[in-house]
C-alpha positions in Angstrom: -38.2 7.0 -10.5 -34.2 6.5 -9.5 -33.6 3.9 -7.5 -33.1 3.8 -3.4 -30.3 1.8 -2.8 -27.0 3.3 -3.5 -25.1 3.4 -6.9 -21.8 3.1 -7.7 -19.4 2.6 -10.5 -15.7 1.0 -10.0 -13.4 2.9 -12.0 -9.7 2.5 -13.6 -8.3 4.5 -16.1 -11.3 4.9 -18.2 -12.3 8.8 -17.8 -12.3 9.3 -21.3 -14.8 6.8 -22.0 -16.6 6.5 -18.4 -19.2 4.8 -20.5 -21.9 3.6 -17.5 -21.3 7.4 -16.0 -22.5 8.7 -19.1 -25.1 7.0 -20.0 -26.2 7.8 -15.7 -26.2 11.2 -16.8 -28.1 10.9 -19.5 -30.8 9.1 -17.3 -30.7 11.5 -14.9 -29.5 8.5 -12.5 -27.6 9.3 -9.2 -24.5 7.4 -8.5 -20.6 7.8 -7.5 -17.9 6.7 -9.1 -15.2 5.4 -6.9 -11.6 5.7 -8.1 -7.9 6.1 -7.2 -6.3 8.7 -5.7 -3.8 9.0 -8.5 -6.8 9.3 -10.9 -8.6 11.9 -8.9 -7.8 14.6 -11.5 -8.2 13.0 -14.6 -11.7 12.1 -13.7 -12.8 15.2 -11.5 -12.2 17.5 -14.9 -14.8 15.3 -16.8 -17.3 14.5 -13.6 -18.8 16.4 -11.0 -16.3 16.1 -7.8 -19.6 15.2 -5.8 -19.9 12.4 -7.5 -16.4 10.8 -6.9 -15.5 8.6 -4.2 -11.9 8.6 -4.3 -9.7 4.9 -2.3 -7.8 5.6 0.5 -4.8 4.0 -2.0 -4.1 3.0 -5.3 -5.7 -0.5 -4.8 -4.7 -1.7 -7.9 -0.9 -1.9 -6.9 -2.2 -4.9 -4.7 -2.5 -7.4 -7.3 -5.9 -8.1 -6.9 -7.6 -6.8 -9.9 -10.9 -5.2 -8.6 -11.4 -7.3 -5.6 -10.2 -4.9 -2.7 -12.1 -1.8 -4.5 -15.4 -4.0 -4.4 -15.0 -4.8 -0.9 -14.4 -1.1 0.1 -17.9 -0.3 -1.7 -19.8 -2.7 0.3 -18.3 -1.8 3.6 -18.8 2.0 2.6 -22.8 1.6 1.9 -22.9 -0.4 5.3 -21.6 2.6 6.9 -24.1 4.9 5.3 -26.9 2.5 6.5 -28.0 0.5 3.7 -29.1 -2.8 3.7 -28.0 -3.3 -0.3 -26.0 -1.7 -2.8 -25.4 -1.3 -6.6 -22.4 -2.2 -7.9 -21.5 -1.7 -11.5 -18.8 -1.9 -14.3 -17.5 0.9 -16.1 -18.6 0.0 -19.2 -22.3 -0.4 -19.7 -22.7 1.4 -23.0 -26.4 1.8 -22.3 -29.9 0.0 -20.0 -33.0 -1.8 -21.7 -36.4 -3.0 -21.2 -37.1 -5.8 -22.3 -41.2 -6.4 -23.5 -42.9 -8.5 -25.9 -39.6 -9.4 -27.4 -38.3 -5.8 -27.8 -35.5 -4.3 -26.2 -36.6 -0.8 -25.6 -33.9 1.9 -24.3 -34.8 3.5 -21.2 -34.8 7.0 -20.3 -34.8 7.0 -16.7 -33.7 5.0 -13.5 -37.1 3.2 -13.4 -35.9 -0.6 -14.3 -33.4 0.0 -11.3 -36.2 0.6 -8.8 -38.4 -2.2 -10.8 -35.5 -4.5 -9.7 -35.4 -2.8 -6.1 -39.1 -3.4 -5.5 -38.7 -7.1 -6.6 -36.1 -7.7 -4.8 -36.9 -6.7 -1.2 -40.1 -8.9 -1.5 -38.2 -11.8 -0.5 -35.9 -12.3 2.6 -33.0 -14.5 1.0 -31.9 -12.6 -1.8 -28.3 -12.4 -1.7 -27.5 -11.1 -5.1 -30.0 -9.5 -8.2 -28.9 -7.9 -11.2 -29.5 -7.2 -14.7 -28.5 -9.6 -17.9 -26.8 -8.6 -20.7 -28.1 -7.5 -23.9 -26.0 -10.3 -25.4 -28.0 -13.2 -23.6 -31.7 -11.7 -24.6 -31.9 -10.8 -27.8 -35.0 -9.7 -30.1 -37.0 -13.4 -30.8 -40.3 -14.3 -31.8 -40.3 -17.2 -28.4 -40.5 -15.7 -25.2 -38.1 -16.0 -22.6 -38.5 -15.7 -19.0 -38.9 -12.2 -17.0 -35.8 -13.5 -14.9 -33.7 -16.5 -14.2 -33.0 -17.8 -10.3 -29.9 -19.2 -8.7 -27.2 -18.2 -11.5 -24.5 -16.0 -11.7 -25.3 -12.1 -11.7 -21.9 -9.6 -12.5 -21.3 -6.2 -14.0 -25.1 -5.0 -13.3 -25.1 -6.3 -9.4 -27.3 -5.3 -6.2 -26.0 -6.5 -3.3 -27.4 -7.5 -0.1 -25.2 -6.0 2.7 -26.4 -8.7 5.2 -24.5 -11.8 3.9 -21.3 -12.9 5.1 -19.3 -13.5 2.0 -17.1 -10.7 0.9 -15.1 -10.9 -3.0 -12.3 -13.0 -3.0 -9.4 -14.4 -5.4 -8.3 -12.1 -8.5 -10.8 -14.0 -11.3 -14.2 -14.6 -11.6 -15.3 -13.3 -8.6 -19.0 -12.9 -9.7 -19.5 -16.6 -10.3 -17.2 -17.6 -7.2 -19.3 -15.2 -5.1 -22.7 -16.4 -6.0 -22.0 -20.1 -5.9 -21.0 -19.1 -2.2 -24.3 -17.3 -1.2 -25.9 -20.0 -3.5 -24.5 -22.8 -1.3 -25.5 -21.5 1.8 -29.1 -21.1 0.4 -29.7 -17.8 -0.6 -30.7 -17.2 -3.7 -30.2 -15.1 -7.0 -32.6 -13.0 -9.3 -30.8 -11.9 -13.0 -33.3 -9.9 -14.7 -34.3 -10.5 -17.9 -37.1 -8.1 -18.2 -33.9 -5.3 -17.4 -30.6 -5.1 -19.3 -27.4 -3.2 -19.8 -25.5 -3.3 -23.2 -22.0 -4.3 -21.7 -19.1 -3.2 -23.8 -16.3 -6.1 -23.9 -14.0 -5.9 -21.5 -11.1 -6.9 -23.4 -11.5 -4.4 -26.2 -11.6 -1.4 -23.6 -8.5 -0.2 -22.0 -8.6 0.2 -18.4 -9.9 -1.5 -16.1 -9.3 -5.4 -15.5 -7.8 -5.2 -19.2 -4.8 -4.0 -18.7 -3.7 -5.7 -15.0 -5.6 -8.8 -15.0 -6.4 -10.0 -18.5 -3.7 -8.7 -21.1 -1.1 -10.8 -18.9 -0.9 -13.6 -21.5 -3.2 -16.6 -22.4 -4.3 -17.1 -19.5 -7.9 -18.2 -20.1 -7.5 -21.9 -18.8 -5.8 -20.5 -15.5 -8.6 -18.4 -15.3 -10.9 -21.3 -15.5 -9.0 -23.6 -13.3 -9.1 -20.9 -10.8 -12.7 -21.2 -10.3 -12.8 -25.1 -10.3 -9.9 -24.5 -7.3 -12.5 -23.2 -5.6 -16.0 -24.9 -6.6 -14.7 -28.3 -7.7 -18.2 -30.0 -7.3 -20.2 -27.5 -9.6 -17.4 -26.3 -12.0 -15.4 -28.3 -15.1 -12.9 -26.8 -17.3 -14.1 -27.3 -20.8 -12.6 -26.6 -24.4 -14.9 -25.0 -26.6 -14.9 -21.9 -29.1 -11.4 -22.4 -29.7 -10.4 -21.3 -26.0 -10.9 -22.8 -22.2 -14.1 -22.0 -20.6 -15.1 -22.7 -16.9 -18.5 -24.7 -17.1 -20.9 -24.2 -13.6 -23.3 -26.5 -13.1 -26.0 -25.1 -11.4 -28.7 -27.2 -11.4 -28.1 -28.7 -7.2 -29.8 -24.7 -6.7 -32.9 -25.1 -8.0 -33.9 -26.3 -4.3 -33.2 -23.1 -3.3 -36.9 -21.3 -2.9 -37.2 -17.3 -2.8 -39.1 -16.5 1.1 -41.6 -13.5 0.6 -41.4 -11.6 3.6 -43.5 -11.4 6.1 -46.2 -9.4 6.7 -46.0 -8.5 3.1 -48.8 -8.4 0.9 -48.4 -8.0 -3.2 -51.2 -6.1 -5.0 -51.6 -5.7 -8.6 -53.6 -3.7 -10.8 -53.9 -2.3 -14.4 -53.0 1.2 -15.8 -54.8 3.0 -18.5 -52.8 1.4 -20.8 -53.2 -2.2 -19.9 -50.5 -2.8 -18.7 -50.4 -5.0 -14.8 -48.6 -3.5 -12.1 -47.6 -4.9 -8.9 -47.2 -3.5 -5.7 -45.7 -4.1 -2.4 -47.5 -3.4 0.6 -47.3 -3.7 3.9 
């Protein structure tokens, strides 16, 4: 299975690696990658030219880091007719399944449907997404298929329908979801799915070079966010560098709404395993 909602990687000088486009390939995932037209050429001779979605402008002259490419993707799946998108990060090294404490590789696009189907049971779902590796890693306790009313980034479906749009030049992931989260939607991060995220700041390209190698700027960056969430966020010293701390326990009101008129079935393959099913 491949997933239904539209996929799409945001690009920046990264056509030699193009880490999450490879390891689509290798998946046999569909998806474009959107990039600038001063980098049309560079990536066109290492992907398929029907697979690039190329600006209108070289966004990143703006200032903005990623913010006005991200805001062009959602508005460009609206226009196609979806009602959610995916939106990923160039860097996602590879896509996991997480069961009985293993993380398994996956061959295919089935954990991105998994998280479709999941998803669209509920009516107030602004943002679901996958975890990172990094956050799940093999253990003997078990931890939870997936995690409500927290930040999702890098790994992100988006539901077209809400009225926020990315902002502000950092942490736009965490200032995005506080906003949905606020007005009572809610947010799934998948725990049972995962991507292996490469780090950003040791990969040129992207952010790294126009947002984050601009100094020390880590407090600014954290001070950014409790700008604009200054009754959920505290700037915090810890790991020898300043960290943005979100508290985001006032959420856990929020409750996911199944849709109406929708009925879940679940049944068991020849292997034992449960499956679950959404009908109407």
């Amino acid at each position: 299975m491949n997933p239904s909602y539209p996929v799409y990687i945001i690009s920046k000088g990264r056509w030699e690696a193009r880490l999450t486009s490879k390891s689509f390939e290798e998946k046999r995932v569909p998806y474009r990658i959107v990039v600038e037209p001063s980098e049309f050429d560079m990536y066109s001779s290492v992907i398929h030219k029907s697979k690039i979605l190329v600006l209108p402008e070289d966004f990143s002259k703006l200032g903005q880091g990623s913010i006005p490419v991200r805001n062009w993707v959602w508005e460009h799946s609206i226009k196609e007719g979806f009602d959610r998108h995916w939106l990923f990060d160039d860097n996602i090294v590879n896509f996991y399944r997480l069961n009985l404490n293993r993380r398994i590789p996956v061959d295919s696009g089935t954990i991105f449907k998994c998280a479709e189907d999941f998803t669209d049971r509920y009516e107030n779902v602004a943002f679901s997404g996958l975890n990172n590796i990094a956050f799940a890693p093999d253990r003997n306790e078990r931890i939870p298929a997936f995690i409500l009313n927290t930040r999702i980034y890098s790994m992100t479906l988006i539901n077209n329908k809400i009225p926020h749009r990315w902002r502000g030049k950092y942490n736009e992931d965490t200032d995005i979801c506080l906003r949905a989260l606020k007005d009572g939607w809610c947010t799934i991060q998948f725990n049972a799915f995962l991507g292996d995220k490469s780090t950003t700041m040791k990969q040129k390209g992207g952010n790294t070079d126009t947002v984050y190698n601009t100094g020390d700027n880590r407090r600014e960056f954290a001070e950014s966010l409790q700008r604009q969430h200054p009754d959920v966020v505290e700037v915090v010293w810890k790991f020898e560098r300043w960290h943005h701390q979100v508290n985001y326990e006032p959420f856990k009101k929020n409750k996911l709404i199944k849709k109406q008129g929708l009925e879940i079935k679940q049944g068991v393959n020849n292997y034992g395993m449960t499956l679950t099913f959404n009908r109407r």
